[in-house]
Structure formats: structure tokens, C-alpha cells
Backbone as ProteinMPNN parsed JSONL, in Angstrom:
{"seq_chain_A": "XXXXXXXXXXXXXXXXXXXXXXXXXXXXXXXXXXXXXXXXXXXXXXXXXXXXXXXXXXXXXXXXXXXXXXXXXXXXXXXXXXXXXXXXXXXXXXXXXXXXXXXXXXXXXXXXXXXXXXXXXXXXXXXXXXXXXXXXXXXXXXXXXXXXXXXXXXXXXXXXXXXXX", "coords_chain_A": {"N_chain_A": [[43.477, -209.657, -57.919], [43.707, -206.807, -59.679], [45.018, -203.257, -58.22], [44.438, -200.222, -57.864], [45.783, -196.806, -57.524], [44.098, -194.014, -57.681], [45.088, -191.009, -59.014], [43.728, -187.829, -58.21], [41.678, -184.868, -59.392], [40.133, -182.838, -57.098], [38.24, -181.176, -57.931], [37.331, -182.284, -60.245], [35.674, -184.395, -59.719], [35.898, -187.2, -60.444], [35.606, -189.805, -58.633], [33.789, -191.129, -58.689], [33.253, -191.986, -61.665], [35.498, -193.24, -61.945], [35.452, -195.783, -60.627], [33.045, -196.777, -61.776], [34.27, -197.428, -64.738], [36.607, -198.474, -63.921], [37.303, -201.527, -63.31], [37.881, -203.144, -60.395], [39.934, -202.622, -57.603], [40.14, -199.776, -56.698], [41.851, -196.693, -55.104], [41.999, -193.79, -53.975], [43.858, -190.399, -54.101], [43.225, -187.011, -53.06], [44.664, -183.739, -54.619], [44.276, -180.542, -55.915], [44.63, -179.913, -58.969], [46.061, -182.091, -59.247], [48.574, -180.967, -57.953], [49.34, -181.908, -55.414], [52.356, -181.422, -53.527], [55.458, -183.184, -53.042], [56.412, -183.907, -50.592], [58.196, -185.205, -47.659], [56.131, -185.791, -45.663], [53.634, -186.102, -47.072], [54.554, -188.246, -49.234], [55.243, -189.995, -47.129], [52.474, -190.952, -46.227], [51.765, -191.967, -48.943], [53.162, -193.865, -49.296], [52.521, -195.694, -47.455], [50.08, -196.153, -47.957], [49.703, -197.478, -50.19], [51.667, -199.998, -48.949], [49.858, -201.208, -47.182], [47.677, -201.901, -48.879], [48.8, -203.379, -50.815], [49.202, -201.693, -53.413], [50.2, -201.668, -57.058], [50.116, -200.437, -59.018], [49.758, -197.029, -60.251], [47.794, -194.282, -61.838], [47.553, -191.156, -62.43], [45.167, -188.586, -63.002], [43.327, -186.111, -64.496], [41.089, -184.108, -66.043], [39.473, -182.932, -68.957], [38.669, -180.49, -69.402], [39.474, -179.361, -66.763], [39.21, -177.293, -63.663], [41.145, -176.033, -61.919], [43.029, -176.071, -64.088], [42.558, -174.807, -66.479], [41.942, -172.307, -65.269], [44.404, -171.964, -64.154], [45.482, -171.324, -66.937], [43.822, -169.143, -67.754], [42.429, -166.761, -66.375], [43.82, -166.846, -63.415], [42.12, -167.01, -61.077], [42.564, -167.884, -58.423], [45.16, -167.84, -57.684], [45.683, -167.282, -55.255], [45.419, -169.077, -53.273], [46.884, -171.234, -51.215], [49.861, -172.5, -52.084], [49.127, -172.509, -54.902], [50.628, -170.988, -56.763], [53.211, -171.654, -57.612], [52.338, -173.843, -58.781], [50.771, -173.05, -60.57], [52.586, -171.293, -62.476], [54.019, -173.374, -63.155], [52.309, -174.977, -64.73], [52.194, -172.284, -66.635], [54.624, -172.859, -67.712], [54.643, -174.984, -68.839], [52.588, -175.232, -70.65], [53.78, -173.348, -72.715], [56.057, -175.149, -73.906], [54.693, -176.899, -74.825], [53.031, -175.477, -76.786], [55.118, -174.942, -78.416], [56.074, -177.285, -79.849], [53.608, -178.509, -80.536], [52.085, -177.525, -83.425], [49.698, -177.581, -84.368], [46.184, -179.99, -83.526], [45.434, -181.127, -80.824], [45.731, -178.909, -78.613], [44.957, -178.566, -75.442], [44.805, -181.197, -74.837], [47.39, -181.458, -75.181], [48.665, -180.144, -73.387], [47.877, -181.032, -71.076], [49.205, -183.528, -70.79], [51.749, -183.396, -71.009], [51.943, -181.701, -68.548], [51.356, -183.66, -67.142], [52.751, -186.255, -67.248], [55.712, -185.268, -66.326], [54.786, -184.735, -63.74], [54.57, -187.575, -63.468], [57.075, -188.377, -63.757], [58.716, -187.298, -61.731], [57.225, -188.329, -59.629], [57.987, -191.333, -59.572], [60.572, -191.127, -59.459], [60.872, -190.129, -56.849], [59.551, -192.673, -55.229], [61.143, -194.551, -55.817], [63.114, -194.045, -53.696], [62.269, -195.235, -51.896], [60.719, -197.975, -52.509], [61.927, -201.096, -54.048], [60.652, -202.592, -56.054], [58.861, -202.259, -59.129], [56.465, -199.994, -60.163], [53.973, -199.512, -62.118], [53.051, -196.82, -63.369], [50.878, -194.006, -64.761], [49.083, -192.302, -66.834], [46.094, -190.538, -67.499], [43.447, -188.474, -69.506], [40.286, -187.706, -68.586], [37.669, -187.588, -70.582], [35.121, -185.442, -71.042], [32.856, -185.118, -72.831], [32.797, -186.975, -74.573], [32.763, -189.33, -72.807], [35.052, -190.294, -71.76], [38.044, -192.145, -70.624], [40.895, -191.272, -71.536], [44.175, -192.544, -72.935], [47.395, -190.715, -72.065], [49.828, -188.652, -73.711], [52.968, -190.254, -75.155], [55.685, -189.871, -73.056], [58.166, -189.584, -74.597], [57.035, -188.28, -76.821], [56.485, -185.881, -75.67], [57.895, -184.079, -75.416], [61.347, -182.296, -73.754], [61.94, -178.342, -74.005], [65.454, -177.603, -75.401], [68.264, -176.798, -76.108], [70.331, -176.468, -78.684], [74.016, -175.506, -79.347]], "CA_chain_A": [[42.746, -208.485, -58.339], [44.478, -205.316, -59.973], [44.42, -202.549, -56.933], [44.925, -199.319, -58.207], [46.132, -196.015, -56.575], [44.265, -192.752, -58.441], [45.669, -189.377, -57.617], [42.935, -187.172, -59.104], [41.899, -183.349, -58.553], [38.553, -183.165, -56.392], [37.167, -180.549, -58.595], [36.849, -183.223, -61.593], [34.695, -185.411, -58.963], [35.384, -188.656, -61.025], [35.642, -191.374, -58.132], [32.238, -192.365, -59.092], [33.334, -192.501, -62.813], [36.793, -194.239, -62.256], [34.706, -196.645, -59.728], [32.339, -197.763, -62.977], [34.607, -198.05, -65.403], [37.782, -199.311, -63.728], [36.342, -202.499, -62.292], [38.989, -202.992, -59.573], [39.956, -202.294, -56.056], [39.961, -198.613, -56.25], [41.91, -196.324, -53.852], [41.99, -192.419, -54.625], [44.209, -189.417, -53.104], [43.294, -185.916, -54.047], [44.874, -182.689, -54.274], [43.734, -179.721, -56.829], [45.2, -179.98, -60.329], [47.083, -182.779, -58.705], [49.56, -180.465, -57.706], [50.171, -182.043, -54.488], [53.761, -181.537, -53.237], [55.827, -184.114, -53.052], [57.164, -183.371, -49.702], [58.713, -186.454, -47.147], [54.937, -186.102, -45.387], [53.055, -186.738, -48.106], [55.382, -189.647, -49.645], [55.568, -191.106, -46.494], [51.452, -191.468, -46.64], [51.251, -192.132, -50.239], [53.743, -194.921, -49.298], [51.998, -196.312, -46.149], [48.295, -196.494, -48.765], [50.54, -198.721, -50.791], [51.843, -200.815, -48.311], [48.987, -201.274, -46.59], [46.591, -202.221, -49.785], [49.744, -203.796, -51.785], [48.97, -201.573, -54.08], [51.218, -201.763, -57.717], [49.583, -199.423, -60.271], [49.387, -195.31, -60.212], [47.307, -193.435, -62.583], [47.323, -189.954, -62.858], [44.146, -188.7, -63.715], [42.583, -184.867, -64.969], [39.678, -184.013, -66.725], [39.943, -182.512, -70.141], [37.947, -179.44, -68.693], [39.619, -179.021, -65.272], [38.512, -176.205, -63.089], [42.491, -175.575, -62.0], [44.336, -176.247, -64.999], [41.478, -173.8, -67.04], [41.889, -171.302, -64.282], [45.795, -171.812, -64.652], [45.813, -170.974, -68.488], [43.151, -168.12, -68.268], [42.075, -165.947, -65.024], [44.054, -167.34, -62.24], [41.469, -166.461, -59.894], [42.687, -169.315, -57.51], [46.097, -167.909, -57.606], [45.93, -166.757, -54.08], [45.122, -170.46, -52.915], [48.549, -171.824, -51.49], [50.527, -174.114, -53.351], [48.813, -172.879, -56.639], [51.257, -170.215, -57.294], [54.054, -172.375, -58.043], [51.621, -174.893, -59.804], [49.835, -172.026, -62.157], [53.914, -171.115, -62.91], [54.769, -174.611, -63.824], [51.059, -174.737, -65.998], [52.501, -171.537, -68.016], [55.717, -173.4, -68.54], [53.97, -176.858, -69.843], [52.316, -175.001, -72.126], [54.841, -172.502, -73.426], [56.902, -175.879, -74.15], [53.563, -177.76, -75.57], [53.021, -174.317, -78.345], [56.938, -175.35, -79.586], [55.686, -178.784, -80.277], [52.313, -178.996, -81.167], [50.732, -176.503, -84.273], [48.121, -178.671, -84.845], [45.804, -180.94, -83.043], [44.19, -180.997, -79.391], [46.967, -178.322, -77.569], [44.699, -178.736, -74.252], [45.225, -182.876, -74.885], [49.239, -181.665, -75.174], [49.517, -179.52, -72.413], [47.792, -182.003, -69.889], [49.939, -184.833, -71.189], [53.193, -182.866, -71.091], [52.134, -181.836, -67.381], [50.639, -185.401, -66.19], [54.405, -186.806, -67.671], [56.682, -184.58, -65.943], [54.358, -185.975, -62.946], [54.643, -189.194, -63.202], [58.775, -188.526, -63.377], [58.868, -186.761, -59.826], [56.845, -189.52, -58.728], [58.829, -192.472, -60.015], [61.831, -190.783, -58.678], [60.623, -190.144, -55.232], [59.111, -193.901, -55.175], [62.882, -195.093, -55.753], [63.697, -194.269, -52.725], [60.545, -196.428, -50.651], [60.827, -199.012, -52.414], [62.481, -201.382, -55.12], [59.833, -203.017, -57.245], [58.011, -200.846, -59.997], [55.164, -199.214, -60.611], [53.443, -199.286, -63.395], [52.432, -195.161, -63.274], [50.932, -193.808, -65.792], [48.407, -191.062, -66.886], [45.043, -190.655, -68.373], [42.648, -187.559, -69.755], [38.958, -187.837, -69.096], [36.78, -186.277, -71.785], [33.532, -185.16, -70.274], [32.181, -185.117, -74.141], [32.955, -188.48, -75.184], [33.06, -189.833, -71.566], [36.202, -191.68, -71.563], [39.293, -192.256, -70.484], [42.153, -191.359, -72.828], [46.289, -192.587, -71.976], [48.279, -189.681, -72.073], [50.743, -188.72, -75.154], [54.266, -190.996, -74.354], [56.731, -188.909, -72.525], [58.815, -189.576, -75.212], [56.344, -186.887, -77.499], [56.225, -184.51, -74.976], [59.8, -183.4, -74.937], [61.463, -180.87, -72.791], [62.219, -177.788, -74.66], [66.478, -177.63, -75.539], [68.952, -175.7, -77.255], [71.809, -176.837, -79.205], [74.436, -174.389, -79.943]], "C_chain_A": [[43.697, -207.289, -58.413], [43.832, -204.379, -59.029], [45.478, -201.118, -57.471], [44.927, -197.563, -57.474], [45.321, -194.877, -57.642], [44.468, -191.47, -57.943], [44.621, -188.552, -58.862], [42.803, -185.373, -58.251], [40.326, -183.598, -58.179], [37.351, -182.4, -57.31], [36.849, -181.187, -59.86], [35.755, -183.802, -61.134], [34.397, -186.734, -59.618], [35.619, -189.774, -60.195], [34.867, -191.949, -58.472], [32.664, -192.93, -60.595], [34.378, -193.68, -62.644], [35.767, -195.339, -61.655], [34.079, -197.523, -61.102], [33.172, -197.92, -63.998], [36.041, -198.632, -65.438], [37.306, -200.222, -63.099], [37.291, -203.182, -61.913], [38.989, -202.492, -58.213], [41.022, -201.099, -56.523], [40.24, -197.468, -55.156], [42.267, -194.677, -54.699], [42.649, -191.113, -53.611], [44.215, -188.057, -53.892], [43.878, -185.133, -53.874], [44.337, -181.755, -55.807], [44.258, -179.637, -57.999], [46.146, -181.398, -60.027], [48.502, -182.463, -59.134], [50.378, -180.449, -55.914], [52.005, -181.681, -54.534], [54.333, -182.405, -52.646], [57.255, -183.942, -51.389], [57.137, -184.96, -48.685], [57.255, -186.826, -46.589], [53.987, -186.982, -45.999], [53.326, -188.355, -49.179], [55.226, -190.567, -48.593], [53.383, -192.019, -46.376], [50.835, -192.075, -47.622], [51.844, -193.741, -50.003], [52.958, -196.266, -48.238], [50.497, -197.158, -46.511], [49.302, -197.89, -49.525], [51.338, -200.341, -50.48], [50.812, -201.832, -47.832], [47.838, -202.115, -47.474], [47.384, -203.233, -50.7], [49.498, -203.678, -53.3], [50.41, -201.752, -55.581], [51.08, -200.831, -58.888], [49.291, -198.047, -59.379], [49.02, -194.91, -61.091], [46.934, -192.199, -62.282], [46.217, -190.021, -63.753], [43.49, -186.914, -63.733], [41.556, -185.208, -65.899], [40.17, -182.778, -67.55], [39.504, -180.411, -69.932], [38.511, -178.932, -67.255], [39.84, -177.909, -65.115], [39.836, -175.165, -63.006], [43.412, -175.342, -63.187], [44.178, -174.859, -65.975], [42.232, -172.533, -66.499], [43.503, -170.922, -64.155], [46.498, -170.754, -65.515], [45.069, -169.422, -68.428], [43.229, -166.557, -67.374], [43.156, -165.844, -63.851], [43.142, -166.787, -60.989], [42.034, -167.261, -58.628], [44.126, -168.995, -56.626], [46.756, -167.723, -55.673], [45.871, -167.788, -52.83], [46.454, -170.713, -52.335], [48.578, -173.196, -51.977], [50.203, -173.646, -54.553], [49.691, -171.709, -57.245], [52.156, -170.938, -58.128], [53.419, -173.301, -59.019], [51.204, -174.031, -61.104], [51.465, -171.668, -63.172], [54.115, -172.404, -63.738], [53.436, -175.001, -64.924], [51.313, -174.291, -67.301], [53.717, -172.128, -68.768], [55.248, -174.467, -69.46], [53.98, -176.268, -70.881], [53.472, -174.013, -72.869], [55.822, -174.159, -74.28], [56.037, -177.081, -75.067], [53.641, -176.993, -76.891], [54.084, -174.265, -78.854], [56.974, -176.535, -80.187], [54.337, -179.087, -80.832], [51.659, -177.618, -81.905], [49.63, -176.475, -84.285], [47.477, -179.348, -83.629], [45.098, -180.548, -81.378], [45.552, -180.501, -78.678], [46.277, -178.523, -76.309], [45.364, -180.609, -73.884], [47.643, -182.833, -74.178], [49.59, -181.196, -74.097], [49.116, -180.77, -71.012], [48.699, -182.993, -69.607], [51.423, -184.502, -71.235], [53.153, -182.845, -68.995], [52.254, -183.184, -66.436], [52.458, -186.444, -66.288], [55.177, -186.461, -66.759], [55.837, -185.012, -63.907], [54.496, -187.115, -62.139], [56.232, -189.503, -63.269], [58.744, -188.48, -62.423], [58.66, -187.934, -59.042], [57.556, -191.151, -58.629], [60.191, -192.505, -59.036], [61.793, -191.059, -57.068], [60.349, -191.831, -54.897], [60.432, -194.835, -54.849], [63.13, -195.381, -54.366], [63.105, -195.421, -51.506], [60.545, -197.753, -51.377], [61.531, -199.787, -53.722], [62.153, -202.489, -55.988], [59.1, -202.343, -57.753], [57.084, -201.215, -59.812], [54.813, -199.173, -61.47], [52.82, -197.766, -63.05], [51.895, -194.753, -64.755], [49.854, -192.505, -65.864], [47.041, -190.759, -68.077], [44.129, -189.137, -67.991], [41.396, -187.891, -69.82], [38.298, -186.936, -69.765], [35.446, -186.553, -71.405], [33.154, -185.498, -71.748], [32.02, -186.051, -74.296], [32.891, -189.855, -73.94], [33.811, -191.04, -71.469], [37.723, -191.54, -71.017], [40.541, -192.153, -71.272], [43.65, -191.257, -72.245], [46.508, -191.399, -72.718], [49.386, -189.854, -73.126], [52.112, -189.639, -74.421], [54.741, -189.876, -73.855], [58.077, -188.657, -73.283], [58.336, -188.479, -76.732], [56.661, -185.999, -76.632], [57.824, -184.344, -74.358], [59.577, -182.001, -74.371], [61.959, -179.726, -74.142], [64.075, -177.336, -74.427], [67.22, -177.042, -76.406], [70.181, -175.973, -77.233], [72.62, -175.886, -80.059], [74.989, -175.03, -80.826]], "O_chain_A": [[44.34, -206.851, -57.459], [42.618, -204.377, -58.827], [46.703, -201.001, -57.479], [43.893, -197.235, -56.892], [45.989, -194.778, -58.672], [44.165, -190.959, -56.866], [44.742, -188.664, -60.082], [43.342, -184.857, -57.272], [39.526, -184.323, -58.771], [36.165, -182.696, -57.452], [36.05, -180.596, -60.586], [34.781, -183.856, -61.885], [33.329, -187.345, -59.576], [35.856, -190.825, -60.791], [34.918, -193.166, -58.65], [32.497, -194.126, -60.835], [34.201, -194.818, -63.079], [35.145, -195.842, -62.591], [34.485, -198.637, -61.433], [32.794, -198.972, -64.513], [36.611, -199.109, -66.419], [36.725, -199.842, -62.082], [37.806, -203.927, -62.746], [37.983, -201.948, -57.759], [42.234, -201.231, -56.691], [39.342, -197.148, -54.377], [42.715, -194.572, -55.841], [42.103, -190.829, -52.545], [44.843, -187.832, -54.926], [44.139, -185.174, -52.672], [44.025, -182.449, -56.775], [44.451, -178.423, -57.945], [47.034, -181.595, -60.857], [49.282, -182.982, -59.933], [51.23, -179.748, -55.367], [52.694, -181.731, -55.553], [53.861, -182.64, -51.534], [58.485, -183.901, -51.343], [56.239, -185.777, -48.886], [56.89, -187.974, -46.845], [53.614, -188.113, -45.688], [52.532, -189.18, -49.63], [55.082, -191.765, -48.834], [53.114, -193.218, -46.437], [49.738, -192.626, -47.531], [51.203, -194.713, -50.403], [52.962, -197.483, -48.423], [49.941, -198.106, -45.957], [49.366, -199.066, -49.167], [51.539, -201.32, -51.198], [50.884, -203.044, -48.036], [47.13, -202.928, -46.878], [46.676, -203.972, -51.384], [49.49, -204.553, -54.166], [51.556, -201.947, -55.175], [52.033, -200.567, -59.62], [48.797, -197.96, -58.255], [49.976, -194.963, -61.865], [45.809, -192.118, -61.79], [46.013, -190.774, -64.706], [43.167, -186.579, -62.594], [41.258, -186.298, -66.39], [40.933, -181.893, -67.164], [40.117, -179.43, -70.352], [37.87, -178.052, -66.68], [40.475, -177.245, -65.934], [39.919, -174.063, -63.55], [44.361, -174.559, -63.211], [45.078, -174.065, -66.248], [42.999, -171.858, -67.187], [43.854, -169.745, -64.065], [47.365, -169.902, -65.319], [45.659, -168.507, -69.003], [43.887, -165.557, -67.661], [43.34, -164.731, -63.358], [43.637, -166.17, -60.046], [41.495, -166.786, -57.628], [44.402, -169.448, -55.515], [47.839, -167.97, -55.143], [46.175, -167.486, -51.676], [47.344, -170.338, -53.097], [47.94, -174.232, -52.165], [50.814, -174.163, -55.488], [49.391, -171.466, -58.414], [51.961, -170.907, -59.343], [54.007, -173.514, -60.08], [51.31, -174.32, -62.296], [51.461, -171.783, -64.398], [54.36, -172.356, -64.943], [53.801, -175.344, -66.049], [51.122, -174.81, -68.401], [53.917, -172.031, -69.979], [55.532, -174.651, -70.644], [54.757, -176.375, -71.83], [53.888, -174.533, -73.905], [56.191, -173.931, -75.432], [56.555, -177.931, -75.792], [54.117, -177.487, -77.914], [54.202, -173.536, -79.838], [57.846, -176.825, -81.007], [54.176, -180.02, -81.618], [50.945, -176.808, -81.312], [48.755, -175.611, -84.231], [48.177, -179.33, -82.616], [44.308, -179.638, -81.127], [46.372, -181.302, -78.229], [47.214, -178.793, -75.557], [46.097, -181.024, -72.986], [48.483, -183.44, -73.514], [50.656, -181.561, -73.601], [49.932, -181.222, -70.209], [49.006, -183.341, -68.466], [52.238, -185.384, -71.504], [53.862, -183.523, -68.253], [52.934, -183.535, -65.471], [53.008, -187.105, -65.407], [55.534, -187.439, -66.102], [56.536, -185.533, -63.038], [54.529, -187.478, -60.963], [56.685, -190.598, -62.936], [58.73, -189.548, -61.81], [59.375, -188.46, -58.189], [57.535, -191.894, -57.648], [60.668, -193.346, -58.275], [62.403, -191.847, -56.345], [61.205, -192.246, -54.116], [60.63, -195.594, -53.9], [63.313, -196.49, -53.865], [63.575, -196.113, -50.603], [60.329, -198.72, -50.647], [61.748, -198.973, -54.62], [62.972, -203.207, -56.561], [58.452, -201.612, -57.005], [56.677, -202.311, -59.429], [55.591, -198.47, -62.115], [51.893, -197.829, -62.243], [52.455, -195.155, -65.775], [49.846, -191.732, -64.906], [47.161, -190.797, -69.302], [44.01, -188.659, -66.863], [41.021, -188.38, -70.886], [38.32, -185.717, -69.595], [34.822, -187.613, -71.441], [33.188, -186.729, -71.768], [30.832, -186.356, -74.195], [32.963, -191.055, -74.203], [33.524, -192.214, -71.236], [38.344, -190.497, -71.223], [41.122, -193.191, -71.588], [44.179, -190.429, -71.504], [45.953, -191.098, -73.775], [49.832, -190.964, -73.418], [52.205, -189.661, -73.194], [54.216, -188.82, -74.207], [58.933, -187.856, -72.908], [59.171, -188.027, -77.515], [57.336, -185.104, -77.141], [58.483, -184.459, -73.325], [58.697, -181.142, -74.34], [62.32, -180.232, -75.204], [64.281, -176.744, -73.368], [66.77, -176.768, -77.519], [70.997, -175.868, -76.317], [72.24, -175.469, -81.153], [75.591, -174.448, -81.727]]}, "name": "protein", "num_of_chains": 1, "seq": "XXXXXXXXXXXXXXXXXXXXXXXXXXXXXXXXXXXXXXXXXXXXXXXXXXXXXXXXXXXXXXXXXXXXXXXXXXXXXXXXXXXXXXXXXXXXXXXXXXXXXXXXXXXXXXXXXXXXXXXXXXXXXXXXXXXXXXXXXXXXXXXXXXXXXXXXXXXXXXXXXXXXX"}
């Protein structure tokens, strides 16, 4: 049985959704935009769920609507939250680096999928060190509208922004 790890943000509240339509052994760690920090604490628990469950899959998971990411882009009312300073910062960068790449098309889709990427690097990286069989990681947008699950643009679209003299 596929046993999958989701790191989601609490204010989406989709365990119940992932639950019905990932039909699977289901394990879920939240933090708020999932902007946990990837600090030796946290790794060493993320690592210990994994061990422990033998888990092999990570999905990254937001909601097309999320409360933080929204609140990021618009207000920052939140900003005063810790941890979300640095996160709402790295938000304005996504997108600043999404509006150089995408004219057209679903820019909320681009900026999630640029952030959820850059993500699922950190995490790969850090993982390296704990252990030395992969992960399948990866990253998906739920759309309240359409109620579904959508994979995330490659990481190979969502380039970093570079300058060649």
C-alpha cells in the first residue's frame, strides 16, 4: 500500500478531502502556507514520521484560494504572525519572478507552482542528508471550484529569474 506524507496549510482544512480522494495510508504535517522552517528540529521529526510509517512519497499541497498565500499577495494582515515575515517576503519574490514568465494564463496557478517547486528543492536537499533512497516529492493545487487536485507546473517552467551579460 502507497503511504503518503502530506505537508498541507491548516487553513485549507483538506485532510478530509485528501483522505477521499487519495485512497491510501494518509499521514499529514501542517504548518501555515506550508512555510514551515526547515530547521534540524523539524527534519529530525519529519524524518522519524517517515521512518516510523516507511513512508516514500511527499506531496506538497495548497489550495488555489489559500488564506496565507492571498493574505501574502494582498493585506498582509498576518504579517505580525512569526515566521510569516520571511514567508510573505519570499511570496513577493515568487511572484515578482512568476509576472517575468507568465503574461497569460492562471498567474495564481504560476505563483503557487513556482513557490510549491522551490519547496520541494529545500526539501529534497535537506532529505539527502537522512537518508539515501528517494522520494518521490512532488506538489499539487487544489481548486475549491472544480474540486480537484491539480500537479504543479514542472520546475523546469518555473525558472529562476537570471541575467546574462
Amino acid at each position: 500500500m502507497h503511504k503518503t506524507l502530506f505537508l498541507l496549510c491548516p487553513t485549507d482544512c483538506l485532510e478530509a478531502k485528501v483522505n477521499n480522494t487519495f485512497r491510501q495510508e494518509n499521514y499529514f504535517y501542517t504548518s501555515l502556507g506550508n512555510s514551515f522552517v526547515s530547521n534540524l528540529e523539524t527534519l529530525r521529526s519529519i524524518k522519524e514520521l517517515i521512518e516510523k510509517h516507511n513512508i516514500r512519497k511527499i506531496s506538497f499541497v495548497l489550495s488555489n484560494d489559500n488564506e496565507i498565500i492571498l493574505d501574502a499577495l494582498e493585506g498582509q494582515f498576518f504579517s505580525g504572525v512569526r515566521g510569516l515575515e520571511t514567508f510573505y517576503n519570499e511570496i513577493m519574490e515568487q511572484k515578482e519572478h512568476s509576472d517575468l514568465s507568465w503574461r497569460t494564463g492562471d498567474r495564481q496557478f504560476a505563483l503557487l507552482s513556482y513557490y510549491l517547486n522551490k519547496r520541494i528543492r529545500e526539501l529534497r536537499l535537506q532529505l539527502c542528508s537522512f537518508f539515501r533512497f528517494p522520494f518521490e516529492i512532488n506538489g499539487r493545487i487544489y481548486d475549491r471550484y472544480d474540486d480537484t487536485f491539480i500537479a504543479i507546473y514542472s520546475d523546469l517552467i518555473c525558472i529562476e529569474k537570471y541575467s546574462l551579460n
